[in-house]
N, C-alpha and C positions, 0 to 999 in steps of 0.2 A: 882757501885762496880761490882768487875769482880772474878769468879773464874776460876783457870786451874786446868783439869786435867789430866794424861797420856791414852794415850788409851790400856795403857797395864795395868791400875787399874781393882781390881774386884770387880765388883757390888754386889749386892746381896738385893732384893727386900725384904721386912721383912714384910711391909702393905701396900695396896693401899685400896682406898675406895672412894667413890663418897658423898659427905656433903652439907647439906642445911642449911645455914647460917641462915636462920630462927630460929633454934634449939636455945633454951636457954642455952647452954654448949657452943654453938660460943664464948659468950662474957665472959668467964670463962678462967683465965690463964691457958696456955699449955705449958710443956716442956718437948720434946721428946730426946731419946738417942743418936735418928740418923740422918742422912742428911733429908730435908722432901723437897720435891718438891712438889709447889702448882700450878696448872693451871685452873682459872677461865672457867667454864663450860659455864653457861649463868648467865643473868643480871648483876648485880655489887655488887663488895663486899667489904666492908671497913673490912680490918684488918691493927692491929697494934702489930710491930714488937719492942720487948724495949721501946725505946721512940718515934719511927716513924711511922705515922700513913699515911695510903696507900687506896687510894680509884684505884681496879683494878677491867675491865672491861673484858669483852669475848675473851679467845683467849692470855691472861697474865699470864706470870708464874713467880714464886717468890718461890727462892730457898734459904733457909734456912740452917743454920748451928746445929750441936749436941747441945741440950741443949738450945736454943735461945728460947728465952722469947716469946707467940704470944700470940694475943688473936682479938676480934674483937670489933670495937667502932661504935659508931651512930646506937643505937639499933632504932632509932625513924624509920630509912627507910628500909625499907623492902627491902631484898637484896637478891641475888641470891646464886647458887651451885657454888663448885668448886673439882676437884676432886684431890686427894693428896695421894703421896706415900711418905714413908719412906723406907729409904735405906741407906748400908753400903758402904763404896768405901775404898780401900785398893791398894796402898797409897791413903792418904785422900786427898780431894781439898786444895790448895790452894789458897790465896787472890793475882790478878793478878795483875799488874797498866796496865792502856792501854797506858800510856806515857814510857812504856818500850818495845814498839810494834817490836822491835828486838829481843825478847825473843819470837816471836809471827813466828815460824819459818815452816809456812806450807810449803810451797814450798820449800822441802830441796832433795838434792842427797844425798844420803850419800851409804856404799857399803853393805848397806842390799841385794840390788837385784843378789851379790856373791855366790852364793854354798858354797863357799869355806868359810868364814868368819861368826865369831860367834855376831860380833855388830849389836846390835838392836837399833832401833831408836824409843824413845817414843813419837810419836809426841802430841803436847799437843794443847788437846780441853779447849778452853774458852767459859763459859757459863756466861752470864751475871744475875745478882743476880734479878736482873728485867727485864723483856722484852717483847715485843709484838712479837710474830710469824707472818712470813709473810704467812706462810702454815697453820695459822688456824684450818682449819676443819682437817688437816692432825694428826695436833697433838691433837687435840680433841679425832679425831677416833683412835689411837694407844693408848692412858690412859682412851678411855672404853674400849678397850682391854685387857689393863692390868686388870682395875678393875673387869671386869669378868671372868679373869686366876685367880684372886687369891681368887674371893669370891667363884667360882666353881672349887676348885681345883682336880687336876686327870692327870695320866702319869707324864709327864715331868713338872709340871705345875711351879718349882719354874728357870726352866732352861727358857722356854719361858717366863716367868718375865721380868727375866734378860735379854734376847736379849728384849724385848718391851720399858726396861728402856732405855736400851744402846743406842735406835734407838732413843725414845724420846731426850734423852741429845744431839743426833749427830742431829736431825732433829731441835734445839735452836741451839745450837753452829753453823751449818752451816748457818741458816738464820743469824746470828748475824757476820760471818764471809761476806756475801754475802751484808750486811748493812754498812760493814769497808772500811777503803780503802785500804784493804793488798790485796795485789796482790797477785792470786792466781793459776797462769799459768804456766806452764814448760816449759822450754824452747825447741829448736827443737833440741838439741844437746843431752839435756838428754833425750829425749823421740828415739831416735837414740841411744842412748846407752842401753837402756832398750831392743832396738830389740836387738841389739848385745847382749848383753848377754843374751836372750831368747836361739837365736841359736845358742852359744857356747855351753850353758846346756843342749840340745837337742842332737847338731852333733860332739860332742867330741873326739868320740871314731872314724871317719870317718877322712878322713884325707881334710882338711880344709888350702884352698890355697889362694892367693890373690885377683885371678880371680872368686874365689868361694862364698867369703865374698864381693866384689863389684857387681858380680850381684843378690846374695838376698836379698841385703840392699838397690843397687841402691844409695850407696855413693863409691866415690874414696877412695882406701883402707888408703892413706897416712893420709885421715880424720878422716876415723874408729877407728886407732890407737891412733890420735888425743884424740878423745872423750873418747875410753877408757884411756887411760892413765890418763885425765883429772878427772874419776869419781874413776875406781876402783883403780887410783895408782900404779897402773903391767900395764904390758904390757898384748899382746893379748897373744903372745905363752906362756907365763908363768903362766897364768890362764888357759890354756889347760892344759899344765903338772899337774895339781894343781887341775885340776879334773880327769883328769887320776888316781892319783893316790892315793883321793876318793874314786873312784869305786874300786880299785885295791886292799886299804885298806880290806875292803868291802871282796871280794872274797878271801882272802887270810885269811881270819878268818873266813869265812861262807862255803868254799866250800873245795874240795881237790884236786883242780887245779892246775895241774904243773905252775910253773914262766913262761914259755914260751908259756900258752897256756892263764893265764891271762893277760901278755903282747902283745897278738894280739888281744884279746877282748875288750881291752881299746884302742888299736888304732896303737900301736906299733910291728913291724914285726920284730926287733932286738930282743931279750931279753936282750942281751948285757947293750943297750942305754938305752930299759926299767930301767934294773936294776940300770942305775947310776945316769938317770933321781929322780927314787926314790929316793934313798939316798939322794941327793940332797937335793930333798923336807924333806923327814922326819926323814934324819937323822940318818938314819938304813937303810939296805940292806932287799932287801921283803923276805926273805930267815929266816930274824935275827928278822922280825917283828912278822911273824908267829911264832917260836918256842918263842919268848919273850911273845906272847900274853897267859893266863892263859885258861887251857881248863878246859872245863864245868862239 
């Protein structure tokens, strides 16, 4: 069994603690509120989830659902720690199938890397409800991290939980991603487009030529345009205008800059084209934006 979850979910660490299965209360029924992540410390530990009874070893973790029944069986063999947190996650996990491993969409483009564009991409981690770690002592030594941020707490100590948790969950998910066969590489088109769009974000307000973009990139411009168009959907000069008048937006409600002195700050020596560039994009004349926009 497989859970997803978005990596824009909020965690929030509520208990961590380090347990010796020895203790007479192991084999006593437990039902907690919240997610409980178990990761076997040392020796072996028989617990049993419902009806399913589980003998896990060093280096195993067993992620549990709100409310889910546990407790521990074979009190005859002496057994080892394991250390466990409970935690909240908001949106909650889902139950994943791995036979629907096109839902499993690491390797995605999509036009987050835009300034201009509000879609977010949640890409979604799957953590397996069982698992051996290939990084071991790694995730050992980050859940006695955690277990000593929240038995010692002080400053920030429920904030560094939370990234400890988040790293734990991404440091399973990855080895379990790294154990699949999804393929996890980008291509060289989109990692060319990523520069590209680096230095449009950068050199926008500069005036940006064919000969300019072919030798920072070190591809033929007719390509560049290729790739962009392929990822962000626009063209190259349209997402310039598109950040132009971003920034433009920007100083025409933050400052008291004539139109023609913020139209050569953002890249443009007309104000004329400035102004019809804008409208364009927003719709409004920058003239009509400012006295439209409500003052403080």
């Amino acid at each position: 069994m497989y859970y997803s979850f978005s990596r824009l979910s909020k965690l929030d660490v509520i208990w961590a603690g380090l347990f010796d299965t020895n203790n007479r209360s192991f084999f006593e029924q437990h039902h907690n509120p919240y997610y409980e992540l178990v990761v076997i410390a040392d020796g072996t530990v028989h617990l049993q989830t419902n009806e399913t009874q589980m003998t896990l070893q060093s280096g195993q973790s067993l992620l549990m659902q709100p409310w889910e029944s546990h407790t521990g069986w074979n009190p005859q063999e002496r057994q080892g720690q394991f250390f466990w947190a409970q935690f909240s996650c908001d949106p909650g996990l889902n139950e994943f199938l791995l036979d629907q491993a096109s839902q499993l969409n690491i390797v995605h483009a999509e036009r987050t890397e835009l300034r201009t564009t509000d879609i977010r991409h949640e890409d979604v981690l799957v953590v397996p409800r069982q698992f051996q770690a290939i990084q071991r002592y790694k995730l050992l030594g980050l859940f006695e991290e955690l277990v000593s941020t929240m038995k010692q707490p002080k400053g920030y100590f429920r904030f560094q939980a939370t990234l400890l948790l988040a790293e734990i969950l991404r440091l399973i998910a990855n080895d379990f991603l790294e154990q699949s066969s999804v393929d996890t590489n980008f291509s060289a088109s989109y990692i060319t487009f990523r520069e590209l769009v680096n230095h449009l974000n950068n050199s926008y307000e500069s005036d940006i030529s064919k000969d300019q973009l072919e030798q920072v990139l070190n591809r033929k411009y007719e390509y560049l345009c290729q790739v962009f168009k392929k990822y962000a959907r626009t063209n190259i000069h349209h997402y310039i205008h598109q950040l132009r008048a971003q920034r433009a937006k920007y100083l025409l409600l933050n400052t008291s800059k004539s139109v023609k002195d913020i139209a050569e700050e953002v890249g443009y020596q007309d104000p004329f084209y400035f102004s019809r560039m804008f409208k364009k994009i927003e719709r409004i004349s920058p003239q009509h934006f400012r006295s439209a926009s409500p003052e403080e």
